[in-house]
C-alpha positions as CSV (number, residue, x, y, z in Angstrom):
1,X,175.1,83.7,65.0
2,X,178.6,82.2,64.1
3,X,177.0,79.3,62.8
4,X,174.4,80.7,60.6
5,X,177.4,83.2,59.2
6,X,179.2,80.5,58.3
7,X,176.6,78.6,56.5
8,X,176.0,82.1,54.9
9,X,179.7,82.0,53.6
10,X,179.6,78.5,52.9
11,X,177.0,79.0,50.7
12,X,178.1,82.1,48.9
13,X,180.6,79.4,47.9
14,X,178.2,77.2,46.1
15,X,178.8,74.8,48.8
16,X,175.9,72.2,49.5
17,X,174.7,72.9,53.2
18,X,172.9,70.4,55.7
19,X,171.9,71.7,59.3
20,X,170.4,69.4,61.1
21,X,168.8,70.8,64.3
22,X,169.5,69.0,67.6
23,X,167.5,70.9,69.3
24,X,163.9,72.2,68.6
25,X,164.3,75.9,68.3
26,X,161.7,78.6,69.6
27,X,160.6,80.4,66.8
28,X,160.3,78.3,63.5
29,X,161.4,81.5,61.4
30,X,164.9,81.0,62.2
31,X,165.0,77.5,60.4
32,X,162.7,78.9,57.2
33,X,165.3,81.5,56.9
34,X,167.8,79.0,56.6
35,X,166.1,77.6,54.1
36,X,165.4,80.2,52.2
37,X,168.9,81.0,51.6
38,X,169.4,77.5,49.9
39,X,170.7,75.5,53.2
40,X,168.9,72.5,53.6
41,X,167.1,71.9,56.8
42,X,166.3,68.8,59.3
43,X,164.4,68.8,62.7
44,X,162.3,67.3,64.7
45,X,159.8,65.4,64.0
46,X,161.1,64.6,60.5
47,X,164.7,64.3,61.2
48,X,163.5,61.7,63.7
49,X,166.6,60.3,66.3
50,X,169.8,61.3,65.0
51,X,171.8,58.1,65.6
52,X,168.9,56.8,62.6
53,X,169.4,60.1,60.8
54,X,172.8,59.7,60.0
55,X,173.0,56.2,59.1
56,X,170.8,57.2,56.2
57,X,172.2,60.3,55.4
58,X,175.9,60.0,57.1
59,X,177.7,58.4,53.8
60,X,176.6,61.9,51.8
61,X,178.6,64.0,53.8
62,X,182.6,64.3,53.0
63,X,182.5,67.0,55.7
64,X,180.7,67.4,59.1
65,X,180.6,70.3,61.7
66,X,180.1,69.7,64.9
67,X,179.6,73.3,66.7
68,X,180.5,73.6,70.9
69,X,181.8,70.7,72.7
70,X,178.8,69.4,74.5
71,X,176.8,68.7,71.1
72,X,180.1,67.3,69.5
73,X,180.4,65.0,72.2
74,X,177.6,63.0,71.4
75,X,177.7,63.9,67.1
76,X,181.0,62.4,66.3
77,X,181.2,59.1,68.0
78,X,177.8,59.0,65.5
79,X,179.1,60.9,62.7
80,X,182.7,58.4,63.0
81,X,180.4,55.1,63.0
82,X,177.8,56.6,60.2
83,X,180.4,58.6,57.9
84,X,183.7,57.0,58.8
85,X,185.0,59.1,55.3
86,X,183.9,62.7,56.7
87,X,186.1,64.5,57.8
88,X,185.1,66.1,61.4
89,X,185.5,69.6,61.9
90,X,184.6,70.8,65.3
91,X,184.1,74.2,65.6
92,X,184.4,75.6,69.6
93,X,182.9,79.0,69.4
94,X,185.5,79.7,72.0
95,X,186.7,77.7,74.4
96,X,184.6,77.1,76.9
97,X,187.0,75.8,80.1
98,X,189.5,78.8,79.3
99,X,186.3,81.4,79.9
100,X,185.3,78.6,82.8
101,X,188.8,78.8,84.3
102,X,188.9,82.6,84.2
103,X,185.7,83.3,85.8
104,X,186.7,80.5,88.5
105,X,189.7,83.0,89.1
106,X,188.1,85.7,89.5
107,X,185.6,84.9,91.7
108,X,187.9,82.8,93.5
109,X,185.7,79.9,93.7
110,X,187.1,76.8,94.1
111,X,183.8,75.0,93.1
112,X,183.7,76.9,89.6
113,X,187.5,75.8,89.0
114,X,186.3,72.3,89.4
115,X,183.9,72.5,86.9
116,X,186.1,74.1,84.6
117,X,188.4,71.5,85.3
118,X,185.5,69.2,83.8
119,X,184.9,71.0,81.4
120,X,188.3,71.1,80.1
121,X,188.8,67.5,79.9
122,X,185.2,67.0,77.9
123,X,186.6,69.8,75.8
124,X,189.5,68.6,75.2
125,X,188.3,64.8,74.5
126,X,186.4,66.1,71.9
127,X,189.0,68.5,70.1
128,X,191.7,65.3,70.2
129,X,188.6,63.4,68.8
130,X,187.8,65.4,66.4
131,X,189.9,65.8,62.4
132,X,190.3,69.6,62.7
133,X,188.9,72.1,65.3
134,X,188.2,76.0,65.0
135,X,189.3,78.5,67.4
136,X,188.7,82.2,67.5
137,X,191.8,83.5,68.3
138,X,195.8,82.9,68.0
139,X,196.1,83.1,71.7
140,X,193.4,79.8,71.9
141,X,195.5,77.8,69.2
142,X,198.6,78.5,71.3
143,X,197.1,77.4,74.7
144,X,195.8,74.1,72.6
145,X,199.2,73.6,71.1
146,X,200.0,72.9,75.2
147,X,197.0,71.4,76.2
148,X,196.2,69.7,73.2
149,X,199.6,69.1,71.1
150,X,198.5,66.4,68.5
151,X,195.3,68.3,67.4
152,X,195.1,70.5,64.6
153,X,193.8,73.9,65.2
154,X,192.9,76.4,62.8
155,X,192.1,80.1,63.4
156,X,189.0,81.4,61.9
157,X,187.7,84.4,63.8
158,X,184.4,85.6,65.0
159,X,182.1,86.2,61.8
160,X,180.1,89.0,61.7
161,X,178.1,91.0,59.4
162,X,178.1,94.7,59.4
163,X,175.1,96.0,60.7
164,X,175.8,99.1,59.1
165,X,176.4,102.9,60.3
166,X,173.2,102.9,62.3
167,X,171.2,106.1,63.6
168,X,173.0,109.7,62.9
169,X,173.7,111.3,66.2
């Protein structure tokens, strides 16, 4: 939902949009919605591999999102080799090892703080990696500003749409 927002906005700014889906999705619709609000649309099977996608279509782009960690950590080694002149914006949704860490506390698992412990240091390979990364919140740019002190962190909070007043009592 944060994505497709954004490509809303991005959009509403006249901006040219690519999404190119990693992943096949459920329910076609989502993708001809997509494109029917002007973004322009890749998948499977005519996107083919992305490693060939982007070296043909990697020197268009002066700008890439990446959104979560685990999909950036395979789209910007890519995205650096086939558009070494994009910039690389990496957008985290939230950060994944402080909700990993938190819930590891709570439930005072010691397995679960392990694998937040992984997860932080994929997460944080990627945000060092990346030109600029997206964070929800103030209180994530400060713990990055510890954790991750050369990066460069920009707020931009959760984007929603009003639904609306809904049903009268």
């Amino acid at each position: 939902l944060r994505l497709v927002n954004l490509m809303k906005l991005l959009r509403a700014e006249d901006a040219h949009v690519v999404f190119l889906a990693t992943e096949q999705p459920q329910h076609g619709r989502s993708l001809a919605t997509l494109q029917a609000s002007g973004i322009e649309v890749w998948q499977s099977p005519f996107s083919g591999r992305i490693p060939a996608w982007l070296a043909e279509h990697g020197p268009r782009f002066p700008v890439i999102l990446a959104s979560r960690h685990h999909l950036a950590s395979t789209m910007i080694p890519l995205a650096r080799q086939y558009a070494p002149h994009a910039r690389l914006v990496l957008d985290t949704i939230d950060l994944h090892y402080l909700r990993e860490s938190r819930a590891a506390t709570l439930a005072n698992d010691s397995a679960l703080e392990k694998s937040a412990e992984r997860t932080r240091h994929m997460e944080l390979g990627v945000i060092n990696a990346s030109d600029v990364t997206l964070v929800v919140s103030q209180a994530e740019r400060e713990l990055l500003a510890v954790d991750a002190p050369g990066a460069r962190v920009e707020v931009l909070s959760n984007l929603h749409e009003i639904a609306g007043p809904g049903l009268p009592y």
